[in-house]
C-alpha positions, 0 to 999 in steps of 0.5 A: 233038412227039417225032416232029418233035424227032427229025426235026431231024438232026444237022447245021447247015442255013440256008435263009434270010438269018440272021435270018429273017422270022420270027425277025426279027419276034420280035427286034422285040418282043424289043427292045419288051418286054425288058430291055437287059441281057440279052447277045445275041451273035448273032441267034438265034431258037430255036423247038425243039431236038434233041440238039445242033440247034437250029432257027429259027422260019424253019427253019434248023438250027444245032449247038449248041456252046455248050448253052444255056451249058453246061446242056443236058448230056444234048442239047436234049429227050433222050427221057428227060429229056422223059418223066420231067418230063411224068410229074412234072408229071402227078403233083406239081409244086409244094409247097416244100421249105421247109416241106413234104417230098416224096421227090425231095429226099433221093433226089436228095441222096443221088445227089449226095452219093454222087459225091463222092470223098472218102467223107464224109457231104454235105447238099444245099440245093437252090435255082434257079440257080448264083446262088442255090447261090453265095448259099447257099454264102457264107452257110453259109461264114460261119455255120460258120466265124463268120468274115465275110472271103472270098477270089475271083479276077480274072476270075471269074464267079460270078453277078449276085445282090448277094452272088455279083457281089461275088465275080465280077471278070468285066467291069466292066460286071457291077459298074457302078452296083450298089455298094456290094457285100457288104463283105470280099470280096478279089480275088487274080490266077488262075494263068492259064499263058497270061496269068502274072500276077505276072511270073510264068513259065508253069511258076510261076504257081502258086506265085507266085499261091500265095506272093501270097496269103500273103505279101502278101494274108494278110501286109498287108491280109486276116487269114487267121483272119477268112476264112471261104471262098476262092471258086474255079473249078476251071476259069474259066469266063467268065473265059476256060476258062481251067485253072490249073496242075496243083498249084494246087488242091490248094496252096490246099487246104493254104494253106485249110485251115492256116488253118482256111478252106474252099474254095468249089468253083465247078462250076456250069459245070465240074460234071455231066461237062463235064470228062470227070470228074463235077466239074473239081476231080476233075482237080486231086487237091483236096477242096472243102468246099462245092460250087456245081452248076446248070447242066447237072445237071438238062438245062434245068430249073432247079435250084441246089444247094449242097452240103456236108459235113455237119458243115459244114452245121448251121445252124437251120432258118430260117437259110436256104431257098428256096419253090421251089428243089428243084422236084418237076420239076426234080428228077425231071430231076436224076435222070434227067440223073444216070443218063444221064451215068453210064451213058455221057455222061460217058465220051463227054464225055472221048472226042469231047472228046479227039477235038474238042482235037486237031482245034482243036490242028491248026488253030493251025498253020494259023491262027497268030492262035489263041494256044492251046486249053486244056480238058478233056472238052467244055470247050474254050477257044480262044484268040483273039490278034492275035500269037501271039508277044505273045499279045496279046487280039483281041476284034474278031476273036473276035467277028468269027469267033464271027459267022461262025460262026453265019452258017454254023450253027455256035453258040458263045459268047465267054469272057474278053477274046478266047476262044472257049468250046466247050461242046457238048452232052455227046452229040454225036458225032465227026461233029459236033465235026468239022462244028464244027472244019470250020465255025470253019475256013472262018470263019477263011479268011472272015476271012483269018486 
């Protein structure tokens, strides 16, 4: 198995019309036997993957820019990460933490605890998914403050379980048919400098953002000492990569916190190095209380974790818990995902990242319909628009390009009403992010923009 993973290279090959056979015949039985609601962008059949390639059943190799939605952090089937979940597996896979201990728990708290910047005490719950760590983190928020109101965003994402997509105002499609949702939940506009809401200038939206939600959210419909959390993403994800104001985070804090409210600091897509830092909120001076990770902490195993300080986190045993969240395997991939991007993937994620925004930045003088590229690390977003002037949304025309894209072996994802979303695995290479911005290039010349 190592030896055919290795074979993969580091560079996208199509060998056949996309899809083919193969994979075609897979896509048949998809669409027999699972459910419609999943969203495929593209016709893509993964048979294995290696690194930042990933191969078809019918041989064509694509570079990965989207990292199974940003969760495969070390590369697909990194050595280490493959080695240490076949040694776990040999040893202890299952027996829940809820009821039973094992070491990998606390070994992987207390990693964790020890990345937070600010030098406090923090406990971990560890669960499945982002979901699940949203889950957790609204009940923790409302058990310690006793408080039941919570404040989210427009254009948010935070997951499609009851009382996460009561938070998310992503797509109306995540909410249709599925109300009532959890009750007292507020959505305010996010400082979108691209998109100012609120009439708002580019170089206020901030504080306009800031002065609604006191004067107007707080002042006619919500009491601020009846809520328990405000809910945000450091940078949106699904929302479009969109990266607020540099003063943003750190005045909610203050807001927040003159109330006796907590931030919820939503880094299941923006946490684990995809920012060039360990977690976005690094980048904006501002301290969570509660912090949500999955994605790209345990390189592809599944693992959700909530995390708090721990006076925050006092509740009962009984008061929450989960049979298999905290998985012997998926955390012995923690650990090692952990070690790898603080020995060097985190670094590389700020340096080709760097390298990858000012070769996107170049193109937007060749292709005016790019509105803006906006990110940190290896969590780009491009802006997709039809006028650069009105900075009006194209999604036919982001969905056209991210097409295009995957006909030539290059695999990205859409984000927001028309953004594209570059979010690699943390080890690629410069050689690759060029491949990638030279592949969106002739994509674009196909489509004549």
């Amino acid at each position: 198995m190592a030896s055919q993973i290795a074979n993969l290279g580091k560079f996208p090959r199509i060998v056949t019309p996309l899809p083919g056979p193969k994979a075609q015949a897979i896509i048949t039985s998809d669409h027999r036997y699972i459910s419609p609601s999943y969203t495929r962008s593209y016709p893509l059949v993964a048979e294995r993957a290696s690194g930042a390639v990933v191969e078809d059943p019918d041989g064509n190799r694509f570079l990965d820019f989207s990292a199974g939605i940003a969760v495969v952090s070390t590369g697909h089937c990194h050595p280490d990460i493959v080695r240490v979940i076949q040694d776990q597996a040999a040893s202890l896979i299952h027996m829940s933490g809820t009821d039973f201990y094992y070491r990998q728990m606390p070994e992987v708290a207390s990693k964790l605890s020890a990345l937070i910047p600010d030098g406090k005490d923090w406990r971990c719950f560890f669960g499945n998914s982002g979901a699940e760590a949203i889950e957790a983190s609204i009940k923790l928020a409302r058990y310690a403050t006793r408080r039941h109101q919570l404040i989210a965003f427009h254009n948010s994402f935070h997951g499609r379980t009851m009382g996460a997509l009561s938070l998310t105002a992503s797509k109306p499609v995540q909410r249709k048919r599925f109300g009532p949702l959890l009750a007292g939940v507020t959505h305010i506009p996010y400082p979108n400098p691209y998109h100012p809401p609120l009439g708002a200038k580019a170089e206020t939206v901030g504080e306009a953002v800031l002065e609604y939600l006191e004067e107007v959210v707080f002042r006619t419909t919500v009491p601020p000492d009846e809520v328990a959390a405000i809910v945000v993403e450091a940078i949106q994800g699904e929302g479009g990569y969109v990266v607020p104001p540099a003063n943003f985070l750190k005045g909610l804090q203050e807001i927040a916190h003159n109330y006796g409210i907590l931030i919820i600091a939503d880094e299941v897509q923006s946490g684990m190095g995809r920012t060039g830092k360990m977690f976005a909120f690094e980048h904006f001076d501002c301290q969570p209380d509660i912090i949500a990770l999955a994605k790209g902490i345990a390189s592809g195993m599944p693992l959700g974790v909530m995390m708090a300080r721990s006076d925050l986190m006092t509740w009962e045993p009984g008061a929450h818990a989960s049979t298999f969240g905290g998985n012997p395997v998926s955390l012995a991939a923690a650990l090692a995902t952990i070690r790898l991007l603080q020995d060097q993937y985190i670094a590389n994620s700020a340096k080709v990242g760097a390298f990858l925004k000012s070769r996107l930045v170049a193109q937007m003088a060749q292709h005016p319909r790019i509105g803006d590229v906006r990110g940190f690390g290896l969590m780009i977003g491009i802006q997709v628009v039809r006028d650069p002037g009105t900075r009006e949304w194209d999604p036919a025309l982001r969905d056209a390009l991210i097409q295009e894209c995957f006909n030539r072996g290059l695999l990205v994802l859409g984000a927001g009403p028309s953004s594209i979303r570059i979010s690699p695995p943390l080890v690629i290479d410069e050689e690759q992010a060029e491949c990638a911005v030279e592949i969106l290039a002739s994509a674009m010349a196909a489509l004549s923009i």
